[in-house]
PAVOTOR-607822 format. One record per residue (C-alpha): residue in three letters; x, y negated, z. Coordinates in nm, 3 decimals, padded with zeros to 5 digits. Layout:
# PAVOTOR-607822
(ALA, (X, Y, Z)),
...
# end
This chain:
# PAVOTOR-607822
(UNK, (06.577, -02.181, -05.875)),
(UNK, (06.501, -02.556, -05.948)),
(UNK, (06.271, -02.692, -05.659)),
(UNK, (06.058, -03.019, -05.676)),
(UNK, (05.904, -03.194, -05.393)),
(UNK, (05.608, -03.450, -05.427)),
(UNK, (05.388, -03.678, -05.218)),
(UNK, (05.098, -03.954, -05.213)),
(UNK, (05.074, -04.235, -05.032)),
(UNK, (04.882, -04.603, -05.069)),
(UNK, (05.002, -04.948, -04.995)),
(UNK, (04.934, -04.942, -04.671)),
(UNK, (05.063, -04.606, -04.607)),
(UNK, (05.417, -04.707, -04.785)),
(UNK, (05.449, -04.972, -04.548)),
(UNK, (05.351, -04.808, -04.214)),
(UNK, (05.543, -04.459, -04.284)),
(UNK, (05.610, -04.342, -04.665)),
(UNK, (05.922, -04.572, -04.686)),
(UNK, (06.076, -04.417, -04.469)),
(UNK, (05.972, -04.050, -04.561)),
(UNK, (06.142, -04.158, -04.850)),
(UNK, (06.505, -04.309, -04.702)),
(UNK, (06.507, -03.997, -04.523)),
(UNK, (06.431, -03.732, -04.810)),
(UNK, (06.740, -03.942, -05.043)),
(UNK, (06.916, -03.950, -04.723)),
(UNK, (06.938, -03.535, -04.626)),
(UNK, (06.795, -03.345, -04.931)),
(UNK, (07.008, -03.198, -05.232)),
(UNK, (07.012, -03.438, -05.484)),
(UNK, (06.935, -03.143, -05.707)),
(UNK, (06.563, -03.176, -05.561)),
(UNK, (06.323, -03.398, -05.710)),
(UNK, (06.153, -03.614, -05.528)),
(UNK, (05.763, -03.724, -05.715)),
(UNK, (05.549, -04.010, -05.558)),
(UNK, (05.246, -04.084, -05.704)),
(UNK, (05.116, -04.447, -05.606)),
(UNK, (04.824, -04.611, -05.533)),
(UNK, (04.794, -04.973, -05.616)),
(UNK, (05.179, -05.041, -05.468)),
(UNK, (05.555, -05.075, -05.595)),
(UNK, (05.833, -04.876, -05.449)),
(UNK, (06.152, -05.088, -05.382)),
(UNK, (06.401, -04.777, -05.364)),
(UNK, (06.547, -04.585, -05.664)),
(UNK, (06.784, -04.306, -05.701)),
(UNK, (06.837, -04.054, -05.978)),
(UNK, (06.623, -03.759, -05.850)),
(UNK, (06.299, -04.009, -05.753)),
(UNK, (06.041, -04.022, -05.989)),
(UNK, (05.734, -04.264, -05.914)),
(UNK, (05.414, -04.217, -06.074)),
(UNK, (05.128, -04.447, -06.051)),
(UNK, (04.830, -04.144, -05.941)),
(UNK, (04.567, -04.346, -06.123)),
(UNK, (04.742, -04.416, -06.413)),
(UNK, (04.846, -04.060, -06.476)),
(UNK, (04.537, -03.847, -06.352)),
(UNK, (04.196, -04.011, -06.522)),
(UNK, (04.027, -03.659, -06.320)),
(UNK, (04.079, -03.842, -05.986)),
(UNK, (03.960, -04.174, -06.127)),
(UNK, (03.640, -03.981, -06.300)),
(UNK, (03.591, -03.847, -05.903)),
(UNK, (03.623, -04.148, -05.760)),
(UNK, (03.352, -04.327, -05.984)),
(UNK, (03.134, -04.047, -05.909)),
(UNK, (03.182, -04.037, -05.536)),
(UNK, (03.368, -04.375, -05.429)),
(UNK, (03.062, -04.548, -05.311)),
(UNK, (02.887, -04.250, -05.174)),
(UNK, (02.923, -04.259, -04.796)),
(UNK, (02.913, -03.843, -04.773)),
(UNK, (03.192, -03.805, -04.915)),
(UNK, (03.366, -04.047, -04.683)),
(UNK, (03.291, -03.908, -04.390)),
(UNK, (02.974, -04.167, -04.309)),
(UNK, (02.688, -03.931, -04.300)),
(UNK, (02.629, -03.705, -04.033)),
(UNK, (02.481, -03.326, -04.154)),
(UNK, (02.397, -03.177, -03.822)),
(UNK, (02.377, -03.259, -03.485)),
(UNK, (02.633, -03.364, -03.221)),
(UNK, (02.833, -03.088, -03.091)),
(UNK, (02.935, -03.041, -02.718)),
(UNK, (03.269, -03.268, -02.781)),
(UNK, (03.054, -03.552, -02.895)),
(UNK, (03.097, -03.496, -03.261)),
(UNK, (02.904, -03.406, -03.544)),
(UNK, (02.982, -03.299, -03.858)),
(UNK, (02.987, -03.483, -04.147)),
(UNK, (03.193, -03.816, -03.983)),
(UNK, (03.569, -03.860, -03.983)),
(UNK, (03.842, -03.764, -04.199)),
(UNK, (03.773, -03.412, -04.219)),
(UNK, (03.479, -03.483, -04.413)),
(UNK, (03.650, -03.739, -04.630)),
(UNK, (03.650, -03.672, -04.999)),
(UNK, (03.790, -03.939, -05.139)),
(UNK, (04.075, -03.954, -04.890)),
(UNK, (04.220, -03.618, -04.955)),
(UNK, (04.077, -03.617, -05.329)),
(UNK, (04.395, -03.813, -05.408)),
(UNK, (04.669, -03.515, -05.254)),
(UNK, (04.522, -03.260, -05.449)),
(UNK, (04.494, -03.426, -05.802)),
(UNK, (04.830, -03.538, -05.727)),
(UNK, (04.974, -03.189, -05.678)),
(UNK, (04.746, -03.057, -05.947)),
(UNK, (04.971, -03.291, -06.187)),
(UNK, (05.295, -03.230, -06.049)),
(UNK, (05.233, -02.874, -06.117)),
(UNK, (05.174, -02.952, -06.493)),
(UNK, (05.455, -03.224, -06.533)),
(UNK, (05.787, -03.070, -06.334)),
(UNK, (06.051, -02.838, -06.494)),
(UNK, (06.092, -02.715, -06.103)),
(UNK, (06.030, -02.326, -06.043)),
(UNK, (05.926, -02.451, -05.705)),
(UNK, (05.687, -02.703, -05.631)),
(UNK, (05.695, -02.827, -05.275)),
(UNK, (05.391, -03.085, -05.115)),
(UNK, (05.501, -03.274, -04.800)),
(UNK, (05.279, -03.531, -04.619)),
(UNK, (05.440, -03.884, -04.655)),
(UNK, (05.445, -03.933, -04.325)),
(UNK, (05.722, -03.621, -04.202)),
(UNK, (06.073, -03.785, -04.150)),
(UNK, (06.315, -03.549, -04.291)),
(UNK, (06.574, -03.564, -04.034)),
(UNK, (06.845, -03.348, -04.031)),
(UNK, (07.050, -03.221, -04.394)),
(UNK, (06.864, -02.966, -04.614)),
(UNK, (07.152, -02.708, -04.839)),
(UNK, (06.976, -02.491, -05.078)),
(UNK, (07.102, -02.196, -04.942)),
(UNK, (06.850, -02.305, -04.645)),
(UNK, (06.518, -02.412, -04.897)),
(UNK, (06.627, -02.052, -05.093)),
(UNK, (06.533, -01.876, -04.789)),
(UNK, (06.249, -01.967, -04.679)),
(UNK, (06.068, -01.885, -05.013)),
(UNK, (06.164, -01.620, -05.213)),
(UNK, (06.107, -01.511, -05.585)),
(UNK, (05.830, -01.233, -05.496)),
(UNK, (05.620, -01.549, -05.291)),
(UNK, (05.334, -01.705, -05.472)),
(UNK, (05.288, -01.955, -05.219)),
(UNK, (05.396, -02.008, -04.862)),
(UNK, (05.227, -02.223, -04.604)),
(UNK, (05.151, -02.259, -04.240)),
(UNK, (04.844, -02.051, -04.197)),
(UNK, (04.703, -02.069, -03.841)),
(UNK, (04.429, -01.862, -03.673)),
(UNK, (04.095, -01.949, -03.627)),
(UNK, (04.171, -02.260, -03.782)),
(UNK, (04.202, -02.416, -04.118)),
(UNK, (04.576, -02.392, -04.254)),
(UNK, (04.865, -02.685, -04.159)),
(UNK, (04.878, -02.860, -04.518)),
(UNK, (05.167, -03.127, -04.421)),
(UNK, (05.398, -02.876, -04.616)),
(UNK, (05.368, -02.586, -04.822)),
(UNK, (05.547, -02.456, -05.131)),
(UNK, (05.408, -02.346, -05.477)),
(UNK, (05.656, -02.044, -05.717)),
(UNK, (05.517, -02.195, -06.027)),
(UNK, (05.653, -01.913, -06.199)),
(UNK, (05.337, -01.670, -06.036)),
(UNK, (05.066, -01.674, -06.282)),
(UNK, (04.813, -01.612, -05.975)),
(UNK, (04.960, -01.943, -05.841)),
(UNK, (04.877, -02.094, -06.164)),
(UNK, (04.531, -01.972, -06.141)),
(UNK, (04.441, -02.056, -05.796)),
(UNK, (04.598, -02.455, -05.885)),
(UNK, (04.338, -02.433, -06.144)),
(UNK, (04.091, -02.332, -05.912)),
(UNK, (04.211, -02.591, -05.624)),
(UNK, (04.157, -02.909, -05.890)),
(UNK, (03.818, -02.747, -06.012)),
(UNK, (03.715, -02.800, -05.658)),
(UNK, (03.677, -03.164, -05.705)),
(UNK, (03.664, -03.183, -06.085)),
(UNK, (03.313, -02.964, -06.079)),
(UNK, (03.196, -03.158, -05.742)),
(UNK, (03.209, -02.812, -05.543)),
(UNK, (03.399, -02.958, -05.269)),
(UNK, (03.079, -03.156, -05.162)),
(UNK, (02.902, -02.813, -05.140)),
(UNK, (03.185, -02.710, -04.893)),
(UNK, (03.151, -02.702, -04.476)),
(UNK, (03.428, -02.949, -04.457)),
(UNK, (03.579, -03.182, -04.721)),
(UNK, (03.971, -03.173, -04.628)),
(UNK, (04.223, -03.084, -04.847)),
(UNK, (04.308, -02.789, -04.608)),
(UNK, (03.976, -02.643, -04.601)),
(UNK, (03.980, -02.617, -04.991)),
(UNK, (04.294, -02.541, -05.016)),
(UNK, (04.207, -02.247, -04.782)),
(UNK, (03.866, -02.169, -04.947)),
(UNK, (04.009, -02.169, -05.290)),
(UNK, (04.350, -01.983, -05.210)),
(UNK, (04.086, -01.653, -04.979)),
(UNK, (03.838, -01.577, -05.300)),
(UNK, (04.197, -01.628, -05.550)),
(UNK, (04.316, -01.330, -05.285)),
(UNK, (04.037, -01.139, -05.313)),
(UNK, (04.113, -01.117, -05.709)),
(UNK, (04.465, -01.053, -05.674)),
(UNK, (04.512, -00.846, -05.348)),
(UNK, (04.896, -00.832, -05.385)),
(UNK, (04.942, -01.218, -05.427)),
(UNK, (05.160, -01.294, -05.155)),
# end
Protein backbone atom coordinates (compact mmCIF):
# COMPACT_ATOMS: atom_id res chain seq x y z
CA UNK A 1 0.00 0.00 0.00
CA UNK A 2 1.22 3.63 -0.74
CA UNK A 3 0.74 5.76 2.54
CA UNK A 4 0.72 9.66 2.70
CA UNK A 5 1.05 11.72 5.71
CA UNK A 6 -0.06 15.48 5.94
CA UNK A 7 -0.15 18.40 8.36
CA UNK A 8 -1.02 22.26 8.95
CA UNK A 9 0.70 24.61 10.61
CA UNK A 10 1.02 28.77 10.50
CA UNK A 11 4.01 30.98 10.74
CA UNK A 12 4.17 31.02 14.05
CA UNK A 13 3.58 27.45 14.54
CA UNK A 14 6.58 26.57 11.92
CA UNK A 15 8.81 28.44 13.99
CA UNK A 16 7.91 27.30 17.55
CA UNK A 17 7.44 23.40 16.61
CA UNK A 18 6.48 22.37 12.83
CA UNK A 19 10.20 22.67 11.75
CA UNK A 20 11.12 20.37 13.57
CA UNK A 21 8.10 17.90 13.13
CA UNK A 22 9.39 18.15 9.86
CA UNK A 23 13.49 17.37 10.35
CA UNK A 24 12.26 14.58 12.25
CA UNK A 25 9.56 12.98 9.80
CA UNK A 26 12.66 13.31 6.68
CA UNK A 27 14.87 12.18 9.36
CA UNK A 28 13.05 8.48 10.48
CA UNK A 29 10.17 7.89 7.97
CA UNK A 30 10.43 5.76 4.63
CA UNK A 31 11.15 7.97 2.05
CA UNK A 32 8.44 6.07 0.23
CA UNK A 33 5.93 8.21 2.51
CA UNK A 34 4.82 11.48 1.52
CA UNK A 35 5.01 14.05 3.57
CA UNK A 36 1.99 17.21 2.63
CA UNK A 37 2.15 20.63 4.49
CA UNK A 38 -0.26 22.98 3.76
CA UNK A 39 0.84 26.65 4.83
CA UNK A 40 -0.48 29.52 6.14
CA UNK A 41 1.01 32.81 5.20
CA UNK A 42 4.85 31.21 5.67
CA UNK A 43 7.80 29.61 3.53
CA UNK A 44 9.33 26.34 4.39
CA UNK A 45 13.22 26.37 4.16
CA UNK A 46 13.62 22.41 3.91
CA UNK A 47 13.09 20.26 0.76
CA UNK A 48 13.44 16.68 0.00
CA UNK A 49 11.88 14.50 -2.67
CA UNK A 50 8.86 13.04 -0.75
CA UNK A 51 7.79 16.79 0.82
CA UNK A 52 5.21 18.46 -0.86
CA UNK A 53 4.18 22.07 0.47
CA UNK A 54 0.96 23.51 -0.30
CA UNK A 55 -0.08 26.95 0.48
CA UNK A 56 -3.87 25.88 2.43
CA UNK A 57 -5.35 29.13 1.17
CA UNK A 58 -4.23 29.03 -2.09
CA UNK A 59 -5.43 25.53 -2.74
CA UNK A 60 -8.79 25.27 -0.69
CA UNK A 61 -11.08 28.60 -1.61
CA UNK A 62 -13.87 26.37 0.95
CA UNK A 63 -11.70 27.36 3.95
CA UNK A 64 -11.22 30.90 2.69
CA UNK A 65 -15.25 31.12 1.88
CA UNK A 66 -15.45 29.93 5.92
CA UNK A 67 -13.25 32.18 7.06
CA UNK A 68 -15.01 35.31 5.44
CA UNK A 69 -18.10 34.04 6.84
CA UNK A 70 -16.91 33.39 10.35
CA UNK A 71 -13.34 35.17 10.75
CA UNK A 72 -14.64 38.16 12.53
CA UNK A 73 -17.34 36.46 14.45
CA UNK A 74 -16.11 36.04 18.01
CA UNK A 75 -18.37 32.56 18.50
CA UNK A 76 -16.63 30.87 16.47
CA UNK A 77 -13.39 31.81 18.17
CA UNK A 78 -14.06 30.79 21.28
CA UNK A 79 -15.06 34.59 22.67
CA UNK A 80 -18.63 34.11 23.57
CA UNK A 81 -19.70 32.30 26.43
CA UNK A 82 -23.21 29.99 25.83
CA UNK A 83 -23.92 28.91 29.32
CA UNK A 84 -22.87 29.43 32.59
CA UNK A 85 -19.61 28.74 34.48
CA UNK A 86 -19.16 25.24 35.42
CA UNK A 87 -17.72 24.00 38.82
CA UNK A 88 -13.94 24.19 37.28
CA UNK A 89 -14.43 27.82 36.53
CA UNK A 90 -15.23 27.43 32.91
CA UNK A 91 -17.93 27.92 30.68
CA UNK A 92 -18.60 26.86 27.51
CA UNK A 93 -18.24 28.63 24.59
CA UNK A 94 -14.41 30.21 25.50
CA UNK A 95 -11.12 28.58 24.58
CA UNK A 96 -9.91 26.50 21.89
CA UNK A 97 -12.39 23.91 22.06
CA UNK A 98 -14.86 26.23 20.84
CA UNK A 99 -12.60 27.65 18.18
CA UNK A 100 -13.81 27.39 14.64
CA UNK A 101 -11.57 29.02 12.80
CA UNK A 102 -8.59 27.43 14.52
CA UNK A 103 -9.37 23.88 13.73
CA UNK A 104 -11.39 24.94 10.46
CA UNK A 105 -7.95 24.97 8.82
CA UNK A 106 -6.96 20.87 9.82
CA UNK A 107 -9.97 19.66 8.43
CA UNK A 108 -10.12 21.49 4.98
CA UNK A 109 -6.61 20.60 4.84
CA UNK A 110 -7.20 16.85 5.17
CA UNK A 111 -10.37 17.17 3.18
CA UNK A 112 -7.85 18.15 0.19
CA UNK A 113 -5.23 15.79 0.78
CA UNK A 114 -7.79 13.18 0.47
CA UNK A 115 -8.72 14.45 -3.08
CA UNK A 116 -5.07 15.29 -4.29
CA UNK A 117 -2.74 12.07 -3.06
CA UNK A 118 -2.20 8.84 -5.11
CA UNK A 119 -1.62 7.27 -1.35
CA UNK A 120 -4.06 4.26 -0.41
CA UNK A 121 -3.46 5.60 3.05
CA UNK A 122 -3.88 8.92 4.19
CA UNK A 123 -2.33 9.64 7.56
CA UNK A 124 -3.06 13.30 9.70
CA UNK A 125 -0.42 14.05 12.37
CA UNK A 126 -0.44 17.25 14.51
CA UNK A 127 2.67 19.40 13.59
CA UNK A 128 3.74 19.52 16.74
CA UNK A 129 4.61 15.31 17.45
CA UNK A 130 8.46 14.79 17.03
CA UNK A 131 8.84 11.63 15.22
CA UNK A 132 11.62 10.17 17.08
CA UNK A 133 12.68 6.91 16.58
CA UNK A 134 12.83 5.05 12.64
CA UNK A 135 9.45 4.06 11.09
CA UNK A 136 9.89 0.54 8.37
CA UNK A 137 6.74 -0.16 6.59
CA UNK A 138 6.51 -3.42 7.78
CA UNK A 139 5.73 -1.41 11.20
CA UNK A 140 3.01 1.46 9.49
CA UNK A 141 1.53 -2.00 7.53
CA UNK A 142 0.52 -3.23 10.81
CA UNK A 143 -1.04 -1.05 12.49
CA UNK A 144 -3.73 -0.50 9.74
CA UNK A 145 -4.82 -3.09 7.72
CA UNK A 146 -6.73 -3.39 4.31
CA UNK A 147 -10.26 -4.35 5.98
CA UNK A 148 -9.80 -0.73 8.30
CA UNK A 149 -11.72 2.25 7.14
CA UNK A 150 -10.17 4.40 9.57
CA UNK A 151 -8.18 3.98 12.73
CA UNK A 152 -7.81 6.48 15.52
CA UNK A 153 -7.40 6.88 19.21
CA UNK A 154 -10.91 6.73 20.48
CA UNK A 155 -11.13 7.34 24.26
CA UNK A 156 -14.08 6.90 26.65
CA UNK A 157 -16.23 9.38 27.85
CA UNK A 158 -14.30 11.72 25.99
CA UNK A 159 -13.99 13.15 22.57
CA UNK A 160 -11.39 11.08 20.37
CA UNK A 161 -7.26 11.93 20.44
CA UNK A 162 -7.05 13.64 16.82
CA UNK A 163 -3.05 14.28 16.92
CA UNK A 164 -2.96 11.09 14.63
CA UNK A 165 -5.23 8.97 12.87
CA UNK A 166 -5.19 7.18 9.51
CA UNK A 167 -7.70 7.27 6.56
CA UNK A 168 -7.86 3.60 3.81
CA UNK A 169 -8.90 5.87 1.05
CA UNK A 170 -9.70 2.91 -0.79
CA UNK A 171 -13.19 2.40 1.68
CA UNK A 172 -15.94 4.07 -0.06
CA UNK A 173 -17.61 4.65 3.56
CA UNK A 174 -14.34 6.55 4.32
CA UNK A 175 -14.96 8.52 1.31
CA UNK A 176 -18.37 9.31 2.42
CA UNK A 177 -17.85 10.22 5.94
CA UNK A 178 -14.65 12.83 4.47
CA UNK A 179 -17.48 14.23 2.59
CA UNK A 180 -19.49 14.50 5.49
CA UNK A 181 -16.47 15.81 7.85
CA UNK A 182 -15.83 19.00 5.22
CA UNK A 183 -19.73 19.53 4.94
CA UNK A 184 -19.46 20.23 8.59
CA UNK A 185 -17.94 23.54 8.02
CA UNK A 186 -18.82 24.08 4.35
CA UNK A 187 -22.83 24.09 5.37
CA UNK A 188 -21.96 26.08 8.81
CA UNK A 189 -23.25 22.93 10.91
CA UNK A 190 -20.29 22.93 13.03
CA UNK A 191 -21.59 26.20 14.72
CA UNK A 192 -24.80 24.24 15.55
CA UNK A 193 -22.48 21.66 17.32
CA UNK A 194 -21.84 21.43 21.45
CA UNK A 195 -18.22 22.03 20.83
CA UNK A 196 -16.36 23.41 17.78
CA UNK A 197 -13.01 21.18 17.75
CA UNK A 198 -11.93 19.27 15.08
CA UNK A 199 -12.27 16.13 17.36
CA UNK A 200 -15.74 16.66 18.30
CA UNK A 201 -16.74 16.74 14.52
CA UNK A 202 -14.66 14.45 13.57
CA UNK A 203 -16.39 12.24 16.21
CA UNK A 204 -19.96 13.53 15.47
CA UNK A 205 -19.59 13.05 11.81
CA UNK A 206 -17.63 9.61 11.87
CA UNK A 207 -21.00 8.03 14.93
CA UNK A 208 -24.17 8.97 12.45
CA UNK A 209 -21.55 7.70 9.14
CA UNK A 210 -21.56 4.34 11.60
CA UNK A 211 -24.92 4.23 12.10
CA UNK A 212 -25.33 3.97 8.08
CA UNK A 213 -22.73 1.53 7.62
CA UNK A 214 -22.70 -0.74 10.79
CA UNK A 215 -19.74 -2.85 9.52
CA UNK A 216 -17.40 0.19 8.78
CA UNK A 217 -14.59 -0.55 10.85
Amino acid sequence: MKYSVLTTFHAAGYQKYASRMIDTFLQNWPQEVDLYVYTEDCTITQSAPNLYVRDLHAVSPEIVAFKQRWGNDPRANGLVATGPVDHKGKAPGLGFRWDAIRFSHKIYSVCHAAKNTNADILLWMDADMVCHTPITIDFINKQITPDVGLAFLGREKKFTECGLYAMNLKNSTTQEWLKEFQLAYDSDRVMTMAEYNDCWVFDETRKEVQVKHPDWK
